[in-house]
mmCIF file of the N, C-alpha and C atoms, coordinates in Angstrom:
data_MODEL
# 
_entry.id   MODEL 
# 
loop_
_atom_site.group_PDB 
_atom_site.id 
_atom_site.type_symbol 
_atom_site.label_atom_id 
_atom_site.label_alt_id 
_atom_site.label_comp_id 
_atom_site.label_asym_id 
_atom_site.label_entity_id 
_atom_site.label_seq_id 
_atom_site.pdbx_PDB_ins_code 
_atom_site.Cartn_x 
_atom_site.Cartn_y 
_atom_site.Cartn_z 
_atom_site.occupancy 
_atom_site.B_iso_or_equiv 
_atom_site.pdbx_formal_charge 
_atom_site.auth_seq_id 
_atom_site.auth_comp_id 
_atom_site.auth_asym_id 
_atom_site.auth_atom_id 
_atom_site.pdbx_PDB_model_num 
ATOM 1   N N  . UNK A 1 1  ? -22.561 -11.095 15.133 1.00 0.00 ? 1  UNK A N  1 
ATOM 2   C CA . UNK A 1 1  ? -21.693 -10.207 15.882 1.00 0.00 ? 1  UNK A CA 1 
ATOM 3   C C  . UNK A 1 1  ? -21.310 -8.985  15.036 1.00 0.00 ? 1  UNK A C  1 
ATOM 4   N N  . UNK A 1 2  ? -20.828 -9.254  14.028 1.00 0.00 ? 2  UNK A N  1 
ATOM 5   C CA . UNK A 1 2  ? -20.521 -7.706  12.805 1.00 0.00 ? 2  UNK A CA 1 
ATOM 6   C C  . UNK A 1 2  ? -21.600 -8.085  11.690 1.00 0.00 ? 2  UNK A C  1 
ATOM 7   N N  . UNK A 1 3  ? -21.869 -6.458  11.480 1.00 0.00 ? 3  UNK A N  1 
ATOM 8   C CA . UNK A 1 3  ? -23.003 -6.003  10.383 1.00 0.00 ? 3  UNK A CA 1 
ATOM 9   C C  . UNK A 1 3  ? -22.408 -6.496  8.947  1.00 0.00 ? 3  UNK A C  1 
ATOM 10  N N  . UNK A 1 4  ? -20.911 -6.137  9.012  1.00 0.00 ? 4  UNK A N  1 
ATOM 11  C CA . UNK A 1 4  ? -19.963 -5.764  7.831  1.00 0.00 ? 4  UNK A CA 1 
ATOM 12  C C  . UNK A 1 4  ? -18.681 -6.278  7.843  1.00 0.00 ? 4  UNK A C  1 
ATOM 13  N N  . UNK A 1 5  ? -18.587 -7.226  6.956  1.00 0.00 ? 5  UNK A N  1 
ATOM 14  C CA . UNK A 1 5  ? -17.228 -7.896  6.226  1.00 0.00 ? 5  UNK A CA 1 
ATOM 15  C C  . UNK A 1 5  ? -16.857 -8.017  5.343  1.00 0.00 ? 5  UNK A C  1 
ATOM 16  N N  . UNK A 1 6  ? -15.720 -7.463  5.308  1.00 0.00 ? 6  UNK A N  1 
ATOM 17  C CA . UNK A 1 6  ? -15.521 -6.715  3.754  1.00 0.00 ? 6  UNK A CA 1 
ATOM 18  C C  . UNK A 1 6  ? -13.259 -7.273  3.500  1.00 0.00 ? 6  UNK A C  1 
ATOM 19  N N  . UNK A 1 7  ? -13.249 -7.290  2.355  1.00 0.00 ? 7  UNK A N  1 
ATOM 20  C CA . UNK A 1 7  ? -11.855 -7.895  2.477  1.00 0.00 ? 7  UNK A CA 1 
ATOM 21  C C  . UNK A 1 7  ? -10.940 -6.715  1.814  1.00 0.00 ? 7  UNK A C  1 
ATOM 22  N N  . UNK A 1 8  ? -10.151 -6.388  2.348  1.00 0.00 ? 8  UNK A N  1 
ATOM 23  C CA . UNK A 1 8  ? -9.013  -4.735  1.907  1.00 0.00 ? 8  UNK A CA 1 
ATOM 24  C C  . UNK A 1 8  ? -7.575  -5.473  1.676  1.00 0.00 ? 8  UNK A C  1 
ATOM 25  N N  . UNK A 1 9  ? -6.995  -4.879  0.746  1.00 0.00 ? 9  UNK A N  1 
ATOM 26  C CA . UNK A 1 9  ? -5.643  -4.604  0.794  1.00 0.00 ? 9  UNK A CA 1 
ATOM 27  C C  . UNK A 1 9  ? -4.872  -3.620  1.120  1.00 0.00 ? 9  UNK A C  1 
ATOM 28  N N  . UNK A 1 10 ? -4.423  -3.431  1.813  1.00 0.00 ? 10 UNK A N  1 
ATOM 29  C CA . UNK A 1 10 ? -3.321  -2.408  2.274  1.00 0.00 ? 10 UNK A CA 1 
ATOM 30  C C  . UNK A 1 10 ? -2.054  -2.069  1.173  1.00 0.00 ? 10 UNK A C  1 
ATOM 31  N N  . UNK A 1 11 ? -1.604  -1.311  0.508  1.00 0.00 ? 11 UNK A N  1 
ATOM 32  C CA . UNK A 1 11 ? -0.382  -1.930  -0.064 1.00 0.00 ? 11 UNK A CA 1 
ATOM 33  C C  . UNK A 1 11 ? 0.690   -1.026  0.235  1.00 0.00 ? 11 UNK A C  1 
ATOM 34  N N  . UNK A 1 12 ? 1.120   -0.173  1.070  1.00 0.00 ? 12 UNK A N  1 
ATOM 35  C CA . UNK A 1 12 ? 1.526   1.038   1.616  1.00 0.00 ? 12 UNK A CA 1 
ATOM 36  C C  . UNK A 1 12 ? 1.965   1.176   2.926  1.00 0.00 ? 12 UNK A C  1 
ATOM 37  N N  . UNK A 1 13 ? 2.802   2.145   3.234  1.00 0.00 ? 13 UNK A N  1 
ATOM 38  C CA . UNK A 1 13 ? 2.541   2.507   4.845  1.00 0.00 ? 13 UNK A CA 1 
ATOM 39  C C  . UNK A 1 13 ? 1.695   3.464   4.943  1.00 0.00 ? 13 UNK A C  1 
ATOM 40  N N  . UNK A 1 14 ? 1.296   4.408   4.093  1.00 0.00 ? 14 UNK A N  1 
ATOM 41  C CA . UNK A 1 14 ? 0.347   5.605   4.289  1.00 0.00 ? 14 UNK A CA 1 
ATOM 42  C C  . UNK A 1 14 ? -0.996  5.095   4.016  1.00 0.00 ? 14 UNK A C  1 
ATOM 43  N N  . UNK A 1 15 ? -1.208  3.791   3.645  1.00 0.00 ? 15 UNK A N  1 
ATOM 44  C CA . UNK A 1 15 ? -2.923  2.982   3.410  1.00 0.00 ? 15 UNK A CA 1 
ATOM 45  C C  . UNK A 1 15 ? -2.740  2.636   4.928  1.00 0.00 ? 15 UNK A C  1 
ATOM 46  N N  . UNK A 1 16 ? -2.311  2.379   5.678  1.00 0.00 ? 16 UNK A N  1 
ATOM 47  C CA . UNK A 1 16 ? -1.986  1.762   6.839  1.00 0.00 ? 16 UNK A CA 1 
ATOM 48  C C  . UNK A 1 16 ? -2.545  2.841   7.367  1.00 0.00 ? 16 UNK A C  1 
ATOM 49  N N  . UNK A 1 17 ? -1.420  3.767   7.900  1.00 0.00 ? 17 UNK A N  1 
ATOM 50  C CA . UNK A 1 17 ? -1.426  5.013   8.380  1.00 0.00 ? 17 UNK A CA 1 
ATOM 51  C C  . UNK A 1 17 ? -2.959  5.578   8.106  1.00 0.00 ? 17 UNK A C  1 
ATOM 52  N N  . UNK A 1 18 ? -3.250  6.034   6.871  1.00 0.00 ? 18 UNK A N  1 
ATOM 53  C CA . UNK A 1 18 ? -4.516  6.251   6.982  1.00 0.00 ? 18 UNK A CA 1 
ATOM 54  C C  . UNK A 1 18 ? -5.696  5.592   7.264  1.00 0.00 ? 18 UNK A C  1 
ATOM 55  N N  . UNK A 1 19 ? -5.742  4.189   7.058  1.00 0.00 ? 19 UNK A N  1 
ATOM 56  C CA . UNK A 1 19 ? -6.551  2.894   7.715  1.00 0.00 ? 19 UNK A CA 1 
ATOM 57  C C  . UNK A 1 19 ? -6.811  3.219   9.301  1.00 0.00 ? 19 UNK A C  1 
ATOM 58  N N  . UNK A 1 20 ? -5.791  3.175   9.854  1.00 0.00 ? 20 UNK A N  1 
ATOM 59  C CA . UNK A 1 20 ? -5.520  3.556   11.175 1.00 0.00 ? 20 UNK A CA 1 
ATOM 60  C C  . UNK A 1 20 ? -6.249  4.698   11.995 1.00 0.00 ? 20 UNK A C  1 
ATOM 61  N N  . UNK A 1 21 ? -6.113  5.437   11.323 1.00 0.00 ? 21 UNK A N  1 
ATOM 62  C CA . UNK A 1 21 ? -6.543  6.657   11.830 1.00 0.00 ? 21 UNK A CA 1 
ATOM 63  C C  . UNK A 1 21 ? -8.096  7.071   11.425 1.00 0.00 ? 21 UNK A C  1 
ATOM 64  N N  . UNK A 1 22 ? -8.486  6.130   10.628 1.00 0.00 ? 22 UNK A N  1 
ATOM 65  C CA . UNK A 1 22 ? -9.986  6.160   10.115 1.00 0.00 ? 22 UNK A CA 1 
ATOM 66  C C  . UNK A 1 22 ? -10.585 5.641   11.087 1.00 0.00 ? 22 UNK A C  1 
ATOM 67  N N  . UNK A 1 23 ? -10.105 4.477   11.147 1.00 0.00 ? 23 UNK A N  1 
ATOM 68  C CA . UNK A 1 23 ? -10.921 3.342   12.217 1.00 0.00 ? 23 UNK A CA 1 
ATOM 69  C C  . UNK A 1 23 ? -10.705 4.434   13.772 1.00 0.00 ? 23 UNK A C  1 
ATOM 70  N N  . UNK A 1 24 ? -9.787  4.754   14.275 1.00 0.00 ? 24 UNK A N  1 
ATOM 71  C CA . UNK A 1 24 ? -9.438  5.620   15.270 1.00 0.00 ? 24 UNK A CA 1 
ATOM 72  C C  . UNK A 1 24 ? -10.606 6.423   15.415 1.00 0.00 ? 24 UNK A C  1 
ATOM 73  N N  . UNK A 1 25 ? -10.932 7.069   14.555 1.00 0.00 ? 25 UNK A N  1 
ATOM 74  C CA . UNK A 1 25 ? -12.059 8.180   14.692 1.00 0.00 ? 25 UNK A CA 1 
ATOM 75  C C  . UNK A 1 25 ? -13.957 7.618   14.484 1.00 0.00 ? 25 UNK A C  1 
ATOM 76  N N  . UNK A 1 26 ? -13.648 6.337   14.650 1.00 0.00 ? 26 UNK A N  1 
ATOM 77  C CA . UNK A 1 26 ? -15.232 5.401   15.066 1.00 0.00 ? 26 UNK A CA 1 
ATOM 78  C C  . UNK A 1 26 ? -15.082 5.111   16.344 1.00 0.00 ? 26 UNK A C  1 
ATOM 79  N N  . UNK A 1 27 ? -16.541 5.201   16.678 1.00 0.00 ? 27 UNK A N  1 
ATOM 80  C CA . UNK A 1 27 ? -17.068 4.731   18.374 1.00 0.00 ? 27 UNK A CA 1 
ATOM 81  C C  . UNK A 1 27 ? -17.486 3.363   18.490 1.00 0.00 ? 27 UNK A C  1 
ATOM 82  N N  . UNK A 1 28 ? -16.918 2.651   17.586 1.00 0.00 ? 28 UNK A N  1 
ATOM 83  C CA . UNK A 1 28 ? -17.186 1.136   17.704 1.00 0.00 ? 28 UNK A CA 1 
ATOM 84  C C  . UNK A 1 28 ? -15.927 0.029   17.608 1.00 0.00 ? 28 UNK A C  1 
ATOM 85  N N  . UNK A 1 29 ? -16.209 -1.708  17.674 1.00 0.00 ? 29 UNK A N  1 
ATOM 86  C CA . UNK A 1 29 ? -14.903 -1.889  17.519 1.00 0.00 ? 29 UNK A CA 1 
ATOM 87  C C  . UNK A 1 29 ? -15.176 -2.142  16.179 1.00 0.00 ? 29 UNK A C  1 
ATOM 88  N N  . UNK A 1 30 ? -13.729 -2.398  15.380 1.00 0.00 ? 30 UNK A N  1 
ATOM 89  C CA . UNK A 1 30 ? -13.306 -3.008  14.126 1.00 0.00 ? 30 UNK A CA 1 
ATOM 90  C C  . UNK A 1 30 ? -12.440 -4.106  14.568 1.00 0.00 ? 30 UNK A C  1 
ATOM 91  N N  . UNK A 1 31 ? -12.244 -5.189  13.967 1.00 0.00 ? 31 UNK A N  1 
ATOM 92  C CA . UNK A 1 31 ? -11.427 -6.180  13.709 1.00 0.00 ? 31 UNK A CA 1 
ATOM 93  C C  . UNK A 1 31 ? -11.008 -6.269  12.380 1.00 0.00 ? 31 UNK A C  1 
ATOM 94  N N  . UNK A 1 32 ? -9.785  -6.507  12.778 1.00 0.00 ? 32 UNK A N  1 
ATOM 95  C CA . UNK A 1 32 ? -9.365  -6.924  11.134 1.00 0.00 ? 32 UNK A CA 1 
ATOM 96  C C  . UNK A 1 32 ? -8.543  -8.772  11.597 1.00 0.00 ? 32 UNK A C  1 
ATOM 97  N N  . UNK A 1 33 ? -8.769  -9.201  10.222 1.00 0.00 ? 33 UNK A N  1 
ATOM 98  C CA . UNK A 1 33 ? -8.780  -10.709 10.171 1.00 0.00 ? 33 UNK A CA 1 
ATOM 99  C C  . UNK A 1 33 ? -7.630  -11.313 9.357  1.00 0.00 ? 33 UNK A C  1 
ATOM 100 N N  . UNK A 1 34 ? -6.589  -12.010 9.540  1.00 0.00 ? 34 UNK A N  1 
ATOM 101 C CA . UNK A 1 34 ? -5.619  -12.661 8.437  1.00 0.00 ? 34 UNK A CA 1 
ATOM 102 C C  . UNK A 1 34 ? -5.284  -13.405 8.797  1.00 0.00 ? 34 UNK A C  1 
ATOM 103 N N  . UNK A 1 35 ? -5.809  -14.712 8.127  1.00 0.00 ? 35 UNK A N  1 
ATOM 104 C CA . UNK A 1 35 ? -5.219  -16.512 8.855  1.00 0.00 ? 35 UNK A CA 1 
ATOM 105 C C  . UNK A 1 35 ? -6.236  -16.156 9.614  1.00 0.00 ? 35 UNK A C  1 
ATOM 106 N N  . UNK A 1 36 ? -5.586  -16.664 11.191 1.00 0.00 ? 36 UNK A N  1 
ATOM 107 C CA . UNK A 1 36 ? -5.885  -17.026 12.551 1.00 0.00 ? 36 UNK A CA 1 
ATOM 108 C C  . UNK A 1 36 ? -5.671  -15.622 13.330 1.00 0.00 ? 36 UNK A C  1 
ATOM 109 N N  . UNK A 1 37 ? -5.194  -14.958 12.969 1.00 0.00 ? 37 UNK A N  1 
ATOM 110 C CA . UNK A 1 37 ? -4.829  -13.651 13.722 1.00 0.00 ? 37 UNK A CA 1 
ATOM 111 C C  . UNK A 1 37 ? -6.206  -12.487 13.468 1.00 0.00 ? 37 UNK A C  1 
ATOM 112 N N  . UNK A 1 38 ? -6.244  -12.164 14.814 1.00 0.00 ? 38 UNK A N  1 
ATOM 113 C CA . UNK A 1 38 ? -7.626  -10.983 14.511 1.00 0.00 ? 38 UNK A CA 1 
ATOM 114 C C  . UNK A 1 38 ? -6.816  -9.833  15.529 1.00 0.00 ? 38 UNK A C  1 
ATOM 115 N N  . UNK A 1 39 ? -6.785  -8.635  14.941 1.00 0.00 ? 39 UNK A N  1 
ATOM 116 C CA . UNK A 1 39 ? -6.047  -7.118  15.259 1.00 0.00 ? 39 UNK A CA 1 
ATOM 117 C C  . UNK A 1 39 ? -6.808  -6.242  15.245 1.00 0.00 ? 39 UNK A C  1 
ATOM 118 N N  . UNK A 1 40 ? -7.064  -5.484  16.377 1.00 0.00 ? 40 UNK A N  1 
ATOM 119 C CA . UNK A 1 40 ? -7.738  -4.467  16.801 1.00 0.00 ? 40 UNK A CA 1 
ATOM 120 C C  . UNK A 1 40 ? -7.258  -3.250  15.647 1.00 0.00 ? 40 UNK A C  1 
ATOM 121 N N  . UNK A 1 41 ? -8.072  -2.738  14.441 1.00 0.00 ? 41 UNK A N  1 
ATOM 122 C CA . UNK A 1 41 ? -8.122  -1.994  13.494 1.00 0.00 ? 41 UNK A CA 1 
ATOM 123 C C  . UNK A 1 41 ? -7.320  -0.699  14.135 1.00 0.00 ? 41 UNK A C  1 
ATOM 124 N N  . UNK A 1 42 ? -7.709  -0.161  15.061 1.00 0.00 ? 42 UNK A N  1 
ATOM 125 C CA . UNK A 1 42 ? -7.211  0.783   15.711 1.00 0.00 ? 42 UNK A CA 1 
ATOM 126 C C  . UNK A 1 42 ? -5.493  1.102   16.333 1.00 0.00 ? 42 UNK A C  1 
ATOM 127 N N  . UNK A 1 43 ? -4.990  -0.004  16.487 1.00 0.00 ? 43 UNK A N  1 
ATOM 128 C CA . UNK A 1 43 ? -3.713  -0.644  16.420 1.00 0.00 ? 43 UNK A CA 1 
ATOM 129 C C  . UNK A 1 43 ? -2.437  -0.279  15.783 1.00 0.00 ? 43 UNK A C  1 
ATOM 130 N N  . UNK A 1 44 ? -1.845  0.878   15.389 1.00 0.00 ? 44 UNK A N  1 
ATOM 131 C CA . UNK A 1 44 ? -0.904  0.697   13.904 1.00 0.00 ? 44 UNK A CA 1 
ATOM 132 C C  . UNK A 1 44 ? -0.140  -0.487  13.722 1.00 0.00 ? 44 UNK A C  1 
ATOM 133 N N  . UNK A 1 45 ? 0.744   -0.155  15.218 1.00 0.00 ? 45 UNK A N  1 
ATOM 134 C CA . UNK A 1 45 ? 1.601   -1.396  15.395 1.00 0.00 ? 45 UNK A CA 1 
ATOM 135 C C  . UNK A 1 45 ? 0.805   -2.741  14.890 1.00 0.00 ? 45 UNK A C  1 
ATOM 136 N N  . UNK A 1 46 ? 0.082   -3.084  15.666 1.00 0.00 ? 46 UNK A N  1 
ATOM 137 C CA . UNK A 1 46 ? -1.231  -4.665  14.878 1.00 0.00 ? 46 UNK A CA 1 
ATOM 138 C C  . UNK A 1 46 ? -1.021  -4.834  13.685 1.00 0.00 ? 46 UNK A C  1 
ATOM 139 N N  . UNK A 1 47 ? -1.861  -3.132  12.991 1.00 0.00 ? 47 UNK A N  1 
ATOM 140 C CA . UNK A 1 47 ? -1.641  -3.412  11.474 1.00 0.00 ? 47 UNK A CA 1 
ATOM 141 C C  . UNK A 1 47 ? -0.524  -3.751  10.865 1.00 0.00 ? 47 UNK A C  1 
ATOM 142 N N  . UNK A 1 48 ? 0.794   -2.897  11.603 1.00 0.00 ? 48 UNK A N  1 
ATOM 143 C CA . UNK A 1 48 ? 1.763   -3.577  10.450 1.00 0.00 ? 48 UNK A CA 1 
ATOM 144 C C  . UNK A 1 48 ? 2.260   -4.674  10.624 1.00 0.00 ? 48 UNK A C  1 
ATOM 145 N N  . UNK A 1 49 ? 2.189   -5.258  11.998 1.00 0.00 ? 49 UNK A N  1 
ATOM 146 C CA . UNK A 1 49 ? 2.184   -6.353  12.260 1.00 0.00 ? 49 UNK A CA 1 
ATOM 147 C C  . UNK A 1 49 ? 1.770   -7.559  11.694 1.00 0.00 ? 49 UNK A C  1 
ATOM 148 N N  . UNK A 1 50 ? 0.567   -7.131  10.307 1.00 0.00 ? 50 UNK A N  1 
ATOM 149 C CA . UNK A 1 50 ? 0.132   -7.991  9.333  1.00 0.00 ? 50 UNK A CA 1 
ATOM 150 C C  . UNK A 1 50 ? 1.036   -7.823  8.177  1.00 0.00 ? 50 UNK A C  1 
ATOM 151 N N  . UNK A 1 51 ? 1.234   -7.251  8.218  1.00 0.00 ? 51 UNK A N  1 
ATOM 152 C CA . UNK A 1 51 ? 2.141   -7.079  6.694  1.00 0.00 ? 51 UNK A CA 1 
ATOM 153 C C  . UNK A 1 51 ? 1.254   -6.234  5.397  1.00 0.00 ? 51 UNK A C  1 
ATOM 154 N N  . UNK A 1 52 ? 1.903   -6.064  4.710  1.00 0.00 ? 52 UNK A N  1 
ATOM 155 C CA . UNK A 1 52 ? 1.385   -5.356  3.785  1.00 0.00 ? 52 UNK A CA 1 
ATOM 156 C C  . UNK A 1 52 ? 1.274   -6.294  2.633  1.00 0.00 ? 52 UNK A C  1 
ATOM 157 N N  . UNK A 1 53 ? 0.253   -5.780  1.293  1.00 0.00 ? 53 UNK A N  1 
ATOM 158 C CA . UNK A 1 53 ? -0.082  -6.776  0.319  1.00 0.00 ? 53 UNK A CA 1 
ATOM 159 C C  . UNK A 1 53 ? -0.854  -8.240  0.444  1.00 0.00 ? 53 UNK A C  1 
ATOM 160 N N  . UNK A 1 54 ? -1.154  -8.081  1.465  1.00 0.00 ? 54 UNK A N  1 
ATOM 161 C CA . UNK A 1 54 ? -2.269  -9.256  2.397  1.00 0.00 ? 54 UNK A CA 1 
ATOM 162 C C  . UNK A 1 54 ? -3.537  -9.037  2.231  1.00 0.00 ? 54 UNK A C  1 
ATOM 163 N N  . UNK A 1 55 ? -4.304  -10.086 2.252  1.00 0.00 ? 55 UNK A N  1 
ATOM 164 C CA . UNK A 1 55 ? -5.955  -10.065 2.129  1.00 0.00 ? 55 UNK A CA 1 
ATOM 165 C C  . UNK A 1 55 ? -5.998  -9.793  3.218  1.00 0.00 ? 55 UNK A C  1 
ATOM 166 N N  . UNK A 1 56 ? -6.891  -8.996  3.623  1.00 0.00 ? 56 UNK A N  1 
ATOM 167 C CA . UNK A 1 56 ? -7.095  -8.668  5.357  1.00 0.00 ? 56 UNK A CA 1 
ATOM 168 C C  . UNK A 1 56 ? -8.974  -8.946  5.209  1.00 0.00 ? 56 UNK A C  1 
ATOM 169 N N  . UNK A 1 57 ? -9.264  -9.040  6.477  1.00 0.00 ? 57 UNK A N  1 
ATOM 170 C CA . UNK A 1 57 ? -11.017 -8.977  6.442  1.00 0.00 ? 57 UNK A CA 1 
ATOM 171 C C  . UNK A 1 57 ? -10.901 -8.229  7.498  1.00 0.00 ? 57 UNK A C  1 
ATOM 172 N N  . UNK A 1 58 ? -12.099 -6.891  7.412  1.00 0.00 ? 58 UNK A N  1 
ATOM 173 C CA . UNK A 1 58 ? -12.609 -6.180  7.639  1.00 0.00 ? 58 UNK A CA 1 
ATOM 174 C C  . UNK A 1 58 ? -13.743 -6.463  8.680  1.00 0.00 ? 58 UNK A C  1 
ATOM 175 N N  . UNK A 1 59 ? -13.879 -6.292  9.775  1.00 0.00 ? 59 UNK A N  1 
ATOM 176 C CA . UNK A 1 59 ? -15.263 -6.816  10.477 1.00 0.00 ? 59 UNK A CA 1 
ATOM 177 C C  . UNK A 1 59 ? -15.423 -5.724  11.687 1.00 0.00 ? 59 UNK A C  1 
ATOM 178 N N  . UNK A 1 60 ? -17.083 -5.420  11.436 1.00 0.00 ? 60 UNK A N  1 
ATOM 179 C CA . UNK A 1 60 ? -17.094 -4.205  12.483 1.00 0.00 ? 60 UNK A CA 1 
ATOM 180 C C  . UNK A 1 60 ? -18.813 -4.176  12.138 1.00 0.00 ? 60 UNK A C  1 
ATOM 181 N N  . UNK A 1 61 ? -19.264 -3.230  13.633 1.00 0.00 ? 61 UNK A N  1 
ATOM 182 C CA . UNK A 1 61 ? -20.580 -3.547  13.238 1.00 0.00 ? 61 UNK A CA 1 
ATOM 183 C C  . UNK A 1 61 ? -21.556 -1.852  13.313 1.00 0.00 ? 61 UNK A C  1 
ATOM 184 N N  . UNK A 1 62 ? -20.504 -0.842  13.475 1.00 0.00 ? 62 UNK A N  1 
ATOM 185 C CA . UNK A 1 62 ? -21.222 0.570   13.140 1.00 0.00 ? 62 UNK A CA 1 
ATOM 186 C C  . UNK A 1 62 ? -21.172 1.031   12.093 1.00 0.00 ? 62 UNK A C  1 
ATOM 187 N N  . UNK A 1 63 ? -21.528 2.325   12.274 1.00 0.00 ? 63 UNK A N  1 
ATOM 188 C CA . UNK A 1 63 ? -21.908 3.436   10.969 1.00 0.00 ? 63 UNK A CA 1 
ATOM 189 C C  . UNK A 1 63 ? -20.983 4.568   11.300 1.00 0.00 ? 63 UNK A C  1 
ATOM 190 N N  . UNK A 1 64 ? -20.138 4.393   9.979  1.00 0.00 ? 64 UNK A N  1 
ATOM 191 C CA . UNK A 1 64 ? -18.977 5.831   9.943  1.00 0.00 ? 64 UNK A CA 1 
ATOM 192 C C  . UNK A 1 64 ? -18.769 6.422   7.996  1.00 0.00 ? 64 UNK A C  1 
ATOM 193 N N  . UNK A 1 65 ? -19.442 7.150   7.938  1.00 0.00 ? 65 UNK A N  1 
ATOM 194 C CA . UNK A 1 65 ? -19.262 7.213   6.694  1.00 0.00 ? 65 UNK A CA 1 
ATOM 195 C C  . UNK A 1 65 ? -18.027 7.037   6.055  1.00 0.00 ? 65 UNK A C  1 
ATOM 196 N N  . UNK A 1 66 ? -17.125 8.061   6.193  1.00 0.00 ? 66 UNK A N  1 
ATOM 197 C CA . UNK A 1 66 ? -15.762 8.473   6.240  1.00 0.00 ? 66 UNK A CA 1 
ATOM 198 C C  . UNK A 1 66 ? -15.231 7.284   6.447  1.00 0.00 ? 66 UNK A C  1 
ATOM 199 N N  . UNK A 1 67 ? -15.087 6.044   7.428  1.00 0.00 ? 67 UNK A N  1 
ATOM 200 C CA . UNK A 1 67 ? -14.488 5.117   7.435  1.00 0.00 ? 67 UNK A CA 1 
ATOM 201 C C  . UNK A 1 67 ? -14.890 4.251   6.391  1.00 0.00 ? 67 UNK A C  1 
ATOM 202 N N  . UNK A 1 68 ? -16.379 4.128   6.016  1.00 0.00 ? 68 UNK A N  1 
ATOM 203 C CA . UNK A 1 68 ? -16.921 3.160   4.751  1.00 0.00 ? 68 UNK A CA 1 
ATOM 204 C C  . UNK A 1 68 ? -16.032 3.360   3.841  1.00 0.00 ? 68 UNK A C  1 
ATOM 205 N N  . UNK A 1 69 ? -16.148 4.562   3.208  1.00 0.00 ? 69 UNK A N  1 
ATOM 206 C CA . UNK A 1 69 ? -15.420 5.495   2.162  1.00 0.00 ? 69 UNK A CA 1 
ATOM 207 C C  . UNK A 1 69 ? -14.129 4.768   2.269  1.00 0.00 ? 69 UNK A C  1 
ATOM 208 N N  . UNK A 1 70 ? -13.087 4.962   3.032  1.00 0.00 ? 70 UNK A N  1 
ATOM 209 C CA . UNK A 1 70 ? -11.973 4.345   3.083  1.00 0.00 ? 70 UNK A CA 1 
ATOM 210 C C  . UNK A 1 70 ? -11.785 2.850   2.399  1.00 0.00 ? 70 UNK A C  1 
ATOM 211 N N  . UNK A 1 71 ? -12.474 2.329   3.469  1.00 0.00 ? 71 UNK A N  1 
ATOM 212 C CA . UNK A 1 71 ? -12.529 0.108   2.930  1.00 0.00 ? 71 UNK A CA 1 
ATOM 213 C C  . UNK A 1 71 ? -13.180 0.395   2.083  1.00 0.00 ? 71 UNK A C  1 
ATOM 214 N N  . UNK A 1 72 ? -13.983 0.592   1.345  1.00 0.00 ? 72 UNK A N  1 
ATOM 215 C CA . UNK A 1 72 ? -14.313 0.550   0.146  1.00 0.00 ? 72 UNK A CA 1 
ATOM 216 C C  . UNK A 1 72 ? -13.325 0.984   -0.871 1.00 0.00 ? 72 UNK A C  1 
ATOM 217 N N  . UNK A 1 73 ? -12.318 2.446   -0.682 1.00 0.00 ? 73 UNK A N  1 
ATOM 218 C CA . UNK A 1 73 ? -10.928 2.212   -1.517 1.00 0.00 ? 73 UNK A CA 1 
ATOM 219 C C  . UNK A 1 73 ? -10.185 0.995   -1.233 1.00 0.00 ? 73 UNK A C  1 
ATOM 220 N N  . UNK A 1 74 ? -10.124 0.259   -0.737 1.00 0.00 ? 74 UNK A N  1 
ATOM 221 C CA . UNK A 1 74 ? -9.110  -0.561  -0.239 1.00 0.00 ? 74 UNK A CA 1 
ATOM 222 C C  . UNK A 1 74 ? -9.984  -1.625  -0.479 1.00 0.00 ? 74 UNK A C  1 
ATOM 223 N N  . UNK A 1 75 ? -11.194 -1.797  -0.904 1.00 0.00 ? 75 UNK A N  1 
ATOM 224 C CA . UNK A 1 75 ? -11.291 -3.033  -1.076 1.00 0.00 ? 75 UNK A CA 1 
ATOM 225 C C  . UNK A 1 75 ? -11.187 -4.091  -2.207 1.00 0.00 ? 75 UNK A C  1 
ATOM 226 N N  . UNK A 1 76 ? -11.385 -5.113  -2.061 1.00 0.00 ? 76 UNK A N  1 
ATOM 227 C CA . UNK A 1 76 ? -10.997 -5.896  -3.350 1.00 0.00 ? 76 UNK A CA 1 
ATOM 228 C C  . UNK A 1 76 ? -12.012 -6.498  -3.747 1.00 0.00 ? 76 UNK A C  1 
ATOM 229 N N  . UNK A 1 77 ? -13.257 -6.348  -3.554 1.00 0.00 ? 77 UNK A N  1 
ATOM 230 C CA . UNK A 1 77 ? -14.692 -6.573  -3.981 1.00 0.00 ? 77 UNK A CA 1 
ATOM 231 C C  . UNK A 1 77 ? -15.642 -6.153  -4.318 1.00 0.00 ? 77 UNK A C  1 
# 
């Protein structure tokens, strides 16, 4: 189902904020993953709804450079 899973930390409201608005500007979906809970990337509310300083997983299955670029700052792998 996704190309790409990748695990980010958020540790901010402006990693959020900008998370947000990355994924916003792709024509595909993203999921993001913590526990049992899966949140539409696109979401702010969702996101903060996870909390911050959390392992999150990353899952999505297009091509956005600019968004790669991002989870890849944020990631922890």
């Amino acid at each position: 189902m996704y190309e790409t899973v990748k695990v980010i930390r958020l540790s901010d409201m402006k990693d959020v904020k900008d998370f947000v608005q990355a994924a916003g500007d792709c024509d595909f979906d993203i999921d993001v993953k913590y526990n049992r809970t899966i949140i539409d990337a696109k979401s702010l509310l969702g996101m903060i709804g996870l909390g911050l300083q959390n392992d999150l997983q990353v899952c999505y299955g297009g091509k956005n450079e600019n968004f790669e670029n991002l989870v890849d700052k944020f990631s922890l792998a």
